[in-house]
VEXLORO-372209 format. One record per residue: residue in three letters; x, y, z of N, C-alpha, C in turn. Coordinates in Angstrom, 1 decimal. Example, Ala and Ser with C-alpha at 12.3 -4.5 7.8 and 13.67 -1.06 7.14 Angstrom:
% residues 2
ala/13.2/-5.7/7.8/12.3/-4.5/7.8/13.2/-3.3/7.8 $
ser/12.8/-2.2/7.1/13.7/-1.1/7.1/12.9/0.0/7.9 $
//
This chain:
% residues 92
unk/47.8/29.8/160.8/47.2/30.9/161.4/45.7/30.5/161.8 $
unk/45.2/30.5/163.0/43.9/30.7/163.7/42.9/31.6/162.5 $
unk/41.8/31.1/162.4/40.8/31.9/162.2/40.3/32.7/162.9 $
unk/40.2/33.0/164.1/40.4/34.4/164.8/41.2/35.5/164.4 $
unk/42.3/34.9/164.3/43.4/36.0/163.9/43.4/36.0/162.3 $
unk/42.8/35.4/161.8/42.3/35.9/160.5/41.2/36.8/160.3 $
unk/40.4/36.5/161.0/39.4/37.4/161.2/39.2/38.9/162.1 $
unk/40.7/38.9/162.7/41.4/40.2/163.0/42.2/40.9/161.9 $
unk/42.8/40.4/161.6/43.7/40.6/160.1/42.7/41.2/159.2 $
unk/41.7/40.5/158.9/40.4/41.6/157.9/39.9/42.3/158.4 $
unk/39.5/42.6/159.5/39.0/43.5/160.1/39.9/44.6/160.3 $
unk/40.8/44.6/160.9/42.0/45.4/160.5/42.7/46.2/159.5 $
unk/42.3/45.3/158.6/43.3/45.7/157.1/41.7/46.4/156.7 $
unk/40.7/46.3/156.8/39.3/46.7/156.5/39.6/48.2/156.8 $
unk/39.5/48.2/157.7/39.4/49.3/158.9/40.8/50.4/158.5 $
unk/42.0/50.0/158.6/42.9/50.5/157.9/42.9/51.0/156.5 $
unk/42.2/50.5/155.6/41.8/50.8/154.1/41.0/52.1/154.5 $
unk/40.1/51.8/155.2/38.7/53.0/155.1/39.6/54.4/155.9 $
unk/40.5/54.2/156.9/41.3/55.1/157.4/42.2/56.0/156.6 $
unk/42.8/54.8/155.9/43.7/55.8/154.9/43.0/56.3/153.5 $
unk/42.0/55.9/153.0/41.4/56.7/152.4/40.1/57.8/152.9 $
unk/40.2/57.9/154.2/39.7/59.4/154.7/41.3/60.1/154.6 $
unk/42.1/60.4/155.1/42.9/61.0/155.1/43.9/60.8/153.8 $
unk/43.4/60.6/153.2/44.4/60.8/151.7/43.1/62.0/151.4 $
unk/42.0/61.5/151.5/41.3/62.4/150.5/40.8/63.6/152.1 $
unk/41.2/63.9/153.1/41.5/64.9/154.0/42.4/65.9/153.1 $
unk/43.6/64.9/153.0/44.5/65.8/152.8/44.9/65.7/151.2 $
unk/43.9/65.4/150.2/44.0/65.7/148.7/44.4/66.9/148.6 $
unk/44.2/68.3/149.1/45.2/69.5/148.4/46.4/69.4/148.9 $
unk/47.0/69.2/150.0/48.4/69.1/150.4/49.1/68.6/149.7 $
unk/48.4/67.3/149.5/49.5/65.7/148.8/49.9/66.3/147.8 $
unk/49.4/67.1/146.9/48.8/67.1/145.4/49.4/68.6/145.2 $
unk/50.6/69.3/145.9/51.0/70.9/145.8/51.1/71.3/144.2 $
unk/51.4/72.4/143.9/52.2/72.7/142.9/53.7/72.5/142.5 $
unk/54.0/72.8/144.0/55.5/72.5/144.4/55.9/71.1/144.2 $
unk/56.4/70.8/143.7/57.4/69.7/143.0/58.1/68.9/143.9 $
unk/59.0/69.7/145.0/59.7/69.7/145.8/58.7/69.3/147.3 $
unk/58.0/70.0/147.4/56.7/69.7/148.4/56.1/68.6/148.4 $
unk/55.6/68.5/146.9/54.7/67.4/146.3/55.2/65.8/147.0 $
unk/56.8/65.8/146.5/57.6/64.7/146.3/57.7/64.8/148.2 $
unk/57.9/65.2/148.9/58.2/65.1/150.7/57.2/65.0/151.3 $
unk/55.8/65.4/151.0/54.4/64.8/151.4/54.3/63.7/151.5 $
unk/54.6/63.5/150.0/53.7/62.1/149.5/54.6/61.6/150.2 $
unk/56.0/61.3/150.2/56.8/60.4/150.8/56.1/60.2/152.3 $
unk/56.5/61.3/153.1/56.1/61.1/154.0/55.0/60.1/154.5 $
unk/53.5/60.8/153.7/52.5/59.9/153.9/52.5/58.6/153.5 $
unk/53.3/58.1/152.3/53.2/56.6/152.0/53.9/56.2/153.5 $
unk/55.3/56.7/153.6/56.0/56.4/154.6/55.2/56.1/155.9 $
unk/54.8/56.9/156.5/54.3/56.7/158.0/53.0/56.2/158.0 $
unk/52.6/55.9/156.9/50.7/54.8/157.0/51.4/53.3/156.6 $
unk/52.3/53.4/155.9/53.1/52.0/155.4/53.6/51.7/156.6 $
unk/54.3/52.1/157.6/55.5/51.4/158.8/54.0/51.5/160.3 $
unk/52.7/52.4/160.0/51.5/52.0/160.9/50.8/51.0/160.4 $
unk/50.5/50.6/159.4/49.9/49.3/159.2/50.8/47.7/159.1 $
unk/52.4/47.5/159.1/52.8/47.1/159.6/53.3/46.7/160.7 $
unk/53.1/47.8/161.5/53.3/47.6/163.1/52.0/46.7/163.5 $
unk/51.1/47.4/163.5/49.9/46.7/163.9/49.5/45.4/163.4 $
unk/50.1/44.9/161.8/49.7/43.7/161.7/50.8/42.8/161.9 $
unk/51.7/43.4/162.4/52.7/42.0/163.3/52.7/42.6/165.0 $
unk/51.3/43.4/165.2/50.9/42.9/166.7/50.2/41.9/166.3 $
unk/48.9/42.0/165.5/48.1/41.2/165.3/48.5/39.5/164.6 $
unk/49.3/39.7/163.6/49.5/38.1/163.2/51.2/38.1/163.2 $
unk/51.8/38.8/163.4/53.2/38.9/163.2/53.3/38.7/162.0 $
unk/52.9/39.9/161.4/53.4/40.4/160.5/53.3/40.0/159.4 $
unk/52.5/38.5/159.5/52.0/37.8/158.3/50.9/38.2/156.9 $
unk/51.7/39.1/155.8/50.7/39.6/154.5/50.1/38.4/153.4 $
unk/48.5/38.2/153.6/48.1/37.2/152.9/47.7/38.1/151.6 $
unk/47.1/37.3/150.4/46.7/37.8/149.3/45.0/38.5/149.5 $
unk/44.6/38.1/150.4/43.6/38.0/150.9/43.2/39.6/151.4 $
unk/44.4/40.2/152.3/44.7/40.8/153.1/44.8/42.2/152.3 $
unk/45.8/41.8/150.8/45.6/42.5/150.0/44.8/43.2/149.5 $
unk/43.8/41.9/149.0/42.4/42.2/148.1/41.6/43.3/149.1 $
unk/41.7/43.1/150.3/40.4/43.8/151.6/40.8/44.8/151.8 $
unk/41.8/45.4/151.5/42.7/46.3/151.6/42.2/47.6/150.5 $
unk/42.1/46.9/149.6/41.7/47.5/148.2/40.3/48.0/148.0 $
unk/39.9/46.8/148.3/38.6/46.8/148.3/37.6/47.8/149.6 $
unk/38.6/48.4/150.6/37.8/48.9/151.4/38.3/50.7/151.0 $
unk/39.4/50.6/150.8/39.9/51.9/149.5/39.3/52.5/148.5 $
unk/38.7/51.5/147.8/37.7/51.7/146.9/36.6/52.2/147.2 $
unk/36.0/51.2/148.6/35.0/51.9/148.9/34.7/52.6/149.7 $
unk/35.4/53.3/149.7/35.5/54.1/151.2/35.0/55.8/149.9 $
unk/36.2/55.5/148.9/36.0/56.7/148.1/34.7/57.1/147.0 $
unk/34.5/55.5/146.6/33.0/55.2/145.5/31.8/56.3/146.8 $
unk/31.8/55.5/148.2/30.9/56.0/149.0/30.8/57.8/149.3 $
unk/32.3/58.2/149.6/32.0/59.6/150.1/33.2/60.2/149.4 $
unk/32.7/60.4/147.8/33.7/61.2/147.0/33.2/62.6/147.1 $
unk/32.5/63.1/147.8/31.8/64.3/148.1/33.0/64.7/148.9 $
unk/33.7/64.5/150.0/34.2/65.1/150.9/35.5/65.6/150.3 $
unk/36.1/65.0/149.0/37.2/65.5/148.7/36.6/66.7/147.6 $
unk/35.8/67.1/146.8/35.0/68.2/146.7/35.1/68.0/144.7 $
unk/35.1/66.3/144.5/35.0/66.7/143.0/34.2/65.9/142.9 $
unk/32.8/65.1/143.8/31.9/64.2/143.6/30.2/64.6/142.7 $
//
């Protein structure tokens, strides 16, 4: 793999991290119901359709190639996305 397209791949999976941790914590009271039944078809849902969007995009980008790397930036931008603006989900 090209270092371009490595350097799309982090940028990407960056950018992706910081996206799905605004809308997890958008949607922190939905995910999180009382309902059992609700609880359990959210969350699916959401793992579901951000997991089959960030694979589409990174086999436009590298075909589909997941480094360890890709992992770690992934995490790491999840983390900070939340450390930064734990205010918005309203228990900061």
């Amino acid at each position: 793999m090209s270092l371009i397209i490595q350097i799309q791949s982090l940028a990407y999976t960056f950018l992706f991290g910081l996206y799905l941790a605004f809308f997890f914590n958008l949607l922190y009271r939905i995910l999180f119901t009382k309902h059992i039944l609700i609880n359990i078809f959210i969350n699916f849902f959401f793992v579901f359709l951000n997991s089959i969007l960030y694979f589409y995009f990174l086999f436009k980008v590298n075909n589909g190639i997941i480094h360890l790397y890709l992992l770690f930036t992934f995490i790491l931008s999840f983390f900070l996305y939340n450390l930064l603006f734990k205010k918005l989900r309203g228990n900061g």
